[in-house]
N, C-alpha and C positions, 0 to 999 in steps of 0.2 A: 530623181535622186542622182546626187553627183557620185560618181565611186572614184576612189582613189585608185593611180599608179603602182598597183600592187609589187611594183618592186623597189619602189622605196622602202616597203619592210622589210628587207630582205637587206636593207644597211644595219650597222651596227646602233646602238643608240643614241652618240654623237659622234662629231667628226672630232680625229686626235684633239688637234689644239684646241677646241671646244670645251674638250673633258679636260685638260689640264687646266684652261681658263676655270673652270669651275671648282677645278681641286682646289687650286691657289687664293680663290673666291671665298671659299671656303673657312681654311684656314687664316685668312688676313681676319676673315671676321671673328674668329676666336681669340685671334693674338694681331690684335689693331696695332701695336707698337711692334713687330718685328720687321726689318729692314732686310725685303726679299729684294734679291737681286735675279735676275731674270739671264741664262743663255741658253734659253729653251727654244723658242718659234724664232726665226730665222729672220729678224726684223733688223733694221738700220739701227742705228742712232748717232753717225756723224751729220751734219745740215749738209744740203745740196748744194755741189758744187757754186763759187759765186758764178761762172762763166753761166750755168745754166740756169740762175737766179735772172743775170740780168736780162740774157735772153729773154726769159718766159714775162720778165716787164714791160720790158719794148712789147712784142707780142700783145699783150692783154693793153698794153695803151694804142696800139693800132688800129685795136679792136673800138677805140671811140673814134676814129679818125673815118669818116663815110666812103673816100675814096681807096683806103685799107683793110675796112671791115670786111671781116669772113663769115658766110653762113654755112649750111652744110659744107663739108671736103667731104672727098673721093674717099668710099669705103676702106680702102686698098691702104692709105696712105696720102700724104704729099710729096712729091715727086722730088722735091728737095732736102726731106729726109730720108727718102727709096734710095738715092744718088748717094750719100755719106756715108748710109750703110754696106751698100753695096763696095762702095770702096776702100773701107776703111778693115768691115770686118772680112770681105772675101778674095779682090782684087790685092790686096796688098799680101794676103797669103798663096797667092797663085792660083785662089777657087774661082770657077767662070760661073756667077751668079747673074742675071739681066734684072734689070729694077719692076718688071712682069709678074714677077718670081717671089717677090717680096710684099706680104703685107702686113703693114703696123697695127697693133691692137693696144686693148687697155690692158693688159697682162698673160702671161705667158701659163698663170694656172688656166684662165679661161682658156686660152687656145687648146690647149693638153686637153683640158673637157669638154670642147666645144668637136675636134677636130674627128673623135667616135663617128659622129653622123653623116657623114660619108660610107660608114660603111656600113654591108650589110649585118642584121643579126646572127648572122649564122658563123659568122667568121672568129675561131678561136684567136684568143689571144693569149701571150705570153707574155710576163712581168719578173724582175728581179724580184727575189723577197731576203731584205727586204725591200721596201718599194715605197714611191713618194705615194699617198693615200687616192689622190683624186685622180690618179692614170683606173684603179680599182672602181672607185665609188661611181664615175663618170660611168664607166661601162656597163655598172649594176641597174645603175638609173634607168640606163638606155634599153634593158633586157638583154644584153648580151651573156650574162652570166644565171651560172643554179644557185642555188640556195648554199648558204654560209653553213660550213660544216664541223663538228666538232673541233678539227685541228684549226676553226678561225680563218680556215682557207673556202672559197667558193670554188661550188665542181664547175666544169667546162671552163675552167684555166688552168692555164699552163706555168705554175710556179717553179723559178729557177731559184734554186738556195744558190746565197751566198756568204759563204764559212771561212771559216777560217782558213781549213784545209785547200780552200780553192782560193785563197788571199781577197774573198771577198769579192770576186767576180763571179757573175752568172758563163754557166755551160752552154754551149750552143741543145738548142730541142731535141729531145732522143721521140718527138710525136711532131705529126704535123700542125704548124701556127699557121696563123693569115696575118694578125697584126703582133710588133714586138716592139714594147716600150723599155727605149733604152736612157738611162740618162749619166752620165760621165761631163764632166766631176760628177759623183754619183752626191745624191742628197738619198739617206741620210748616211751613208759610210765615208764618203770623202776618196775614194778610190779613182784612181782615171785606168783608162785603158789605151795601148800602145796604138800605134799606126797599124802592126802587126794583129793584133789581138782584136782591134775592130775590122779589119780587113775580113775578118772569119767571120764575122755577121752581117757582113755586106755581101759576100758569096755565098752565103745562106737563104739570105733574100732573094737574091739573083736566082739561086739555083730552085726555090720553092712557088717564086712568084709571092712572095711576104715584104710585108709595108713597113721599114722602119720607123717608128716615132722617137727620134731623138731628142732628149729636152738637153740643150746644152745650157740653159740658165749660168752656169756656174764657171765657161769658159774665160771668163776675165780672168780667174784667180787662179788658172795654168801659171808655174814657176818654172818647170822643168823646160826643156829644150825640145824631148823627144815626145812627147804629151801634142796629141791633135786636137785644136780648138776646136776643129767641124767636122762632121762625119764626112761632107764632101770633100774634105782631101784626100777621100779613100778613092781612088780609081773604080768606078760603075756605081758610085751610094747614086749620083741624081738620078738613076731608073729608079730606085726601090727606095729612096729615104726622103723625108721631111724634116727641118729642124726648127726647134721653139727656141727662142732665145730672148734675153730679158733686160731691163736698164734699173730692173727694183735693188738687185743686191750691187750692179756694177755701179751704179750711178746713184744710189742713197732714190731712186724713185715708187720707193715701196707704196708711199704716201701718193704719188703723181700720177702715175701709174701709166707706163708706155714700154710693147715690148715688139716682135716683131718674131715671124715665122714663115720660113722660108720652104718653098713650096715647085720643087722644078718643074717646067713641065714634061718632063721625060716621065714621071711617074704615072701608070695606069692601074686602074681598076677596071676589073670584068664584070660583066652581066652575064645572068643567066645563058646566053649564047656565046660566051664567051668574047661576045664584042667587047673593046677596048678604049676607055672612056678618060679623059685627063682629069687626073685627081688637083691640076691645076684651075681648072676652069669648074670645076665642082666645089673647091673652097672660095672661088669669086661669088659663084650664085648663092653660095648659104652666106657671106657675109655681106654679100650688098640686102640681101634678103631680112638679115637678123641685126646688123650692126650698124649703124651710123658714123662710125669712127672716130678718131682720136681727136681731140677740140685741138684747136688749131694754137693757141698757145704752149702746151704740152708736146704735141712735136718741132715747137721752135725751139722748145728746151732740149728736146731730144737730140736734136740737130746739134746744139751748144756744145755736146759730151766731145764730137768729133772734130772742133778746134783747137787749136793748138794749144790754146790755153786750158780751155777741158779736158784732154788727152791728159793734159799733166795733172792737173787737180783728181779727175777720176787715179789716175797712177796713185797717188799720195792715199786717195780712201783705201785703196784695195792692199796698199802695204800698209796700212792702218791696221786692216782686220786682220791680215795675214801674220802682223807680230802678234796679235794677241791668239791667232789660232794657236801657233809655236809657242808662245808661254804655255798654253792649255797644255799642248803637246807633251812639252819636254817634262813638264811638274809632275803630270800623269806617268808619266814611264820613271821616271825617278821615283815614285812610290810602288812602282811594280805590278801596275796596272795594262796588260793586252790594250795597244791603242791602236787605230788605223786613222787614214786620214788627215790633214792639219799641215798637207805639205802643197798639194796640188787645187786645196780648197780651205774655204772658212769652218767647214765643219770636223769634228774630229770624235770618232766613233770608239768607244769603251767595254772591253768586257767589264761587267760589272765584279766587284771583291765577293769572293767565296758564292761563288754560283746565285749568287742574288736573284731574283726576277725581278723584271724592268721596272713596275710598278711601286715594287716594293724599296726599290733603292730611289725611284721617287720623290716617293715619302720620306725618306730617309734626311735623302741632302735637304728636303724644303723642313720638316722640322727639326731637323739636327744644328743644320748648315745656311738653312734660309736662301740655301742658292734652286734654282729652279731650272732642269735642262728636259730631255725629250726620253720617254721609255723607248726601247727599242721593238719592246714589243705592239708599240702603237705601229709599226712599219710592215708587220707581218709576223707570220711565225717563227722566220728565221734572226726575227730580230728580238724573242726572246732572250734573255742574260745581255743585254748590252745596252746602252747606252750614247742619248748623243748632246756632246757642248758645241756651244757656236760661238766664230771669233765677232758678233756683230757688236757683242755689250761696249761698250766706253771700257779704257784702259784701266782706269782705275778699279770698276767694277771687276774685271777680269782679273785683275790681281787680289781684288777683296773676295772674290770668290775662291782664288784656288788658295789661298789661304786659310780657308775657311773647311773643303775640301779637304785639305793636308791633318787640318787641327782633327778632321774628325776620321781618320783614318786608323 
């Protein structure tokens, strides 16, 4: 008899965007003529840059040429895309990254999920809430976590609220963590944190021996001056930090799928004797081990984002999303609406109108308003009463939505 992973019950019954796919599923099949517009799940919809078009043709036509053809690449990477990124997102900020350090994957959810298995089960962890889902589910999977509890929260974690009161930022742990998922620009509130203000989690680490997981996904869409794209411009993160980083929302490759995560080797894990083990050479063996890596047309594209001519087309997408975050922005607070977010990222986080619950205002915008965005409370507890819009829909849609939003206010 095969028995099940008994901690898969121990998930909710689907995963957020699953259940909205099926609300919306739902609904389109009672009212086949209404005209939903979508700035719920955090997806593109401008086309891929041309620079990274033509790349990825060249690439896949190489691919018939015998004396050009690639078969497996290096789990890790090609050493030609390791080099771009290394220089582009860390050497050009003053960060001392080596291309060692660096390995490309097919996305940045998977790494965040995959990256658990390193460590032991025993090791608490600590999570923003709200919080992106699969830093949670991935842990649950793995046995790291107790059973799901009336308040929606699972025991043996460490949930940091993030209110109002605290602008939306997690506290440093008043108990001892092993691992801390941070991620700024934060998905789902749009909030960044200072140079100052992450400095205080990286001496936290230090002083505890606790592992940062920073998902910086969301760094391209830093606007401010004083806002730090990598935790490693904090002075001591490459002992205690790893960071995920993505080309799905920077670079329209939601569809492509190429992102990459950076891994020092300064960072240790202990064993039972306290031996001290490189958590750099323990993600080489789980990924030459699990993953085959990224097909080798897709990191020719990836490569493309980092010329001159991609630099500027990637710029044009991300000021793209970023006016229509700001339309979101400004229209919401002109109606009198608690906003956060919408300045330092695509996404822009809501208290909902007269103490609403997340669900319930849901329902609300999609059959009132036909517009479709995220509960808050799919994020955690703390993310009951609020609400999240993303600047990713098409301009037009983005303006037929908060018009639509206004009318029914």
């Amino acid at each position: 008899m095969a028995n099940i992973n008994q901690n898969y019950l121990k998930l909710p019954g689907s995963y957020l965007f699953s259940e909205i796919a099926r609300r919306v599923n739902v609904y389109k099949g009672d009212n086949p003529q209404a005209d939903i517009i979508s700035l719920g799940i955090g997806d593109v919809t401008r086309p891929l840059p041309p620079a990274v078009i033509a790349a990825m043709k060249k690439a896949v036509d190489e691919m018939s040429i015998p004396e050009k053809f690639r078969g497996y690449g290096p789990e890790q990477g090609y050493d030609f895309l390791r080099e771009k990124l290394v220089e582009n997102d860390f050497k050009s900020r003053g960060v001392d990254i080596s291309i060692d350090e660096v390995f490309v994957s097919d996305g940045a959810k998977n790494d965040t999920a995959n990256f658990q298995e390193l460590f032991s089960l025993e090791n608490i962890i600590a999570v923003s809430d709200p919080v992106y889902p699969v830093y949670i589910d991935s842990n649950v999977m793995a046995g790291r976590t107790g059973e799901l509890n009336v308040k929606g929260q699972y025991d043996n974690v460490v949930y940091l609220p993030c209110t109002e009161a605290n602008g939306m930022k997690p506290t440093l742990p008043s108990t001892k963590v092993d691992m801390i998922y941070l991620c700024f620009p934060n998905n789902p509130t749009g909030v960044t944190l200072s140079k100052e203000e992450l400095k205080e989690w990286v001496d936290y680490a230090r002083a505890n021996k606790a592992i940062i997981l920073f998902d910086a996904a969301y760094e391209a869409f830093i606007q401010e001056p004083d806002v730090p794209h990598s935790i490693f411009e904090i002075e001591g993160a490459r002992e205690v930090a790893v960071e995920f980083r993505s080309l799905s929302k920077t670079a329209g490759f939601t569809g492509t799928r190429c992102a990459y995560t950076i891994v020092p080797k300064d960072v240790m894990l202990y064993d039972k004797l306290g031996e001290a083990h490189s958590l750099n050479s323990l993600w080489v063996r789980r990924q030459s081990t699990k993953f085959n890596g990224v097909s080798y047309p897709v990191q020719a594209a990836a490569a493309a984002v980092f010329s001159e001519e991609g630099k500027k087309q990637v710029k044009e997408l991300i000021s793209y999303y970023m006016e229509n975050a700001r339309i979101i922005r400004v229209a919401l607070d002109k109606l009198g609406l608690k906003v956060f977010g919408g300045v330092n990222s695509p996404y822009v986080w809501l208290k909902t109108p007269e103490n609403m619950k997340s669900w319930d205002y849901f329902d609300k915008l999609m059959k009132e308003a036909n517009v479709i965005g995220t509960p808050g409370a799919g994020f955690g507890a703390s993310g009951e009463g609020y609400f999240r819009l993303t600047g990713f829909g098409t301009r037009e849609n983005t303006n037929k939505a908060i018009e639509r939003i206004k009318a029914k206010m």
